[in-house]
C-alpha positions in Angstrom: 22.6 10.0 21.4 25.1 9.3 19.2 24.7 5.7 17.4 21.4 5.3 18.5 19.2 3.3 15.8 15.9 4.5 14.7 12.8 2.1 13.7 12.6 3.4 10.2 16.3 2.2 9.1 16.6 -1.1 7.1 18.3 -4.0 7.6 19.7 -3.3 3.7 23.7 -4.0 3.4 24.4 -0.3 3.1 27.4 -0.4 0.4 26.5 3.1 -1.3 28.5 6.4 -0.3 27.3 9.7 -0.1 29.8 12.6 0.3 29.2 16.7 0.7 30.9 19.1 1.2 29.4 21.5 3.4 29.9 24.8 5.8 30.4 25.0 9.6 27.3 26.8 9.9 25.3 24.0 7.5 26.9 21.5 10.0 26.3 22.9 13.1 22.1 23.1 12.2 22.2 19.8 10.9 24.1 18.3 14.3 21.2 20.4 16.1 18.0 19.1 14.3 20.0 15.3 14.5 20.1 16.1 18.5 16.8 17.2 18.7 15.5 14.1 17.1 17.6 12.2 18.7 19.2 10.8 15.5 22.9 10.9 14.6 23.9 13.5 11.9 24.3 10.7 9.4 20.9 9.2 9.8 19.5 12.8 10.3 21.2 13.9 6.8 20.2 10.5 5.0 16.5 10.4 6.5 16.0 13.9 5.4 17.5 13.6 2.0 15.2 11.0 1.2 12.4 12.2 2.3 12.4 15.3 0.3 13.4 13.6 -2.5 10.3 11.0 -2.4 8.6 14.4 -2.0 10.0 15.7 -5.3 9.0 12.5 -6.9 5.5 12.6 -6.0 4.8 16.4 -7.2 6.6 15.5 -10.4 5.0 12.5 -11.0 1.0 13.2 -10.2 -1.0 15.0 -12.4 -2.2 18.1 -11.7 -5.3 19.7 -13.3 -6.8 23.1 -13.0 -10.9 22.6 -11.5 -12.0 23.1 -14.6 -10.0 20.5 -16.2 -10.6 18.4 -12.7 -14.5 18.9 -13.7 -14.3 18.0 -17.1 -12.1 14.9 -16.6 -14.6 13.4 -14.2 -17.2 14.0 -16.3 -16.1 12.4 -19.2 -15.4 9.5 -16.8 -18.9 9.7 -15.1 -20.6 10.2 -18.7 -18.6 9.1 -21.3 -19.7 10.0 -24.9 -21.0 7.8 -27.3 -19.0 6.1 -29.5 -18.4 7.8 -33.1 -18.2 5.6 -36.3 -14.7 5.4 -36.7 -14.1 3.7 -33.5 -17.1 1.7 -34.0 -15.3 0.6 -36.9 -12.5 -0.4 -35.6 -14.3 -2.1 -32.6 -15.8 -4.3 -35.5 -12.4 -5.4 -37.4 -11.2 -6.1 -33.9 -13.8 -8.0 -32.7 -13.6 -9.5 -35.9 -10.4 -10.8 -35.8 -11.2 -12.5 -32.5 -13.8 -14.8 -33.6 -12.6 -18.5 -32.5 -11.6 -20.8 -35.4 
């Protein structure tokens, strides 16, 4: 089904190249999984690229914490400790510095 669109492209003025070199064998399992999703190997290559790297994006950029860090985060959240005085202090000088005029 060559130059069939797909719902998910934009309607973004695509000005940007992309250009690989690749082997026959890459190629021809490429043109397959295009055919079988009924994309054409450009929007097959371009869908897939992107998604993976959105993928890579998200792992790199949540935070991952072992359960027992998980448990103690949550729990400071849930149960936060009381103030000590040097941050009560320095809650005081800027309050302080608030006060209208």
């Amino acid at each position: 089904m060559a130059g069939t669109r797909t719902t998910d492209q934009t309607s973004d003025v695509k000005r940007d190249r992309l250009e690989a070199r690749i082997t026959r064998d890459q190629k021809a399992v490429l043109m397959r999984a295009a055919a079988l999703q009924g994309r054409t190997l450009t929007d097959f290559v371009v869908h897939s690229a992107q998604e993976a790297a959105l993928r890579v994006i998200e792992v790199h950029e949540s935070i991952q914490l072992a359960k027992q860090d998980r448990e103690a985060f949550v729990e400071a959240l849930l149960n936060p400790p009381a103030p000590g005085k040097r941050l009560r202090a320095a809650a005081r000088r800027f309050t302080g510095s608030k006060r209208p005029s």
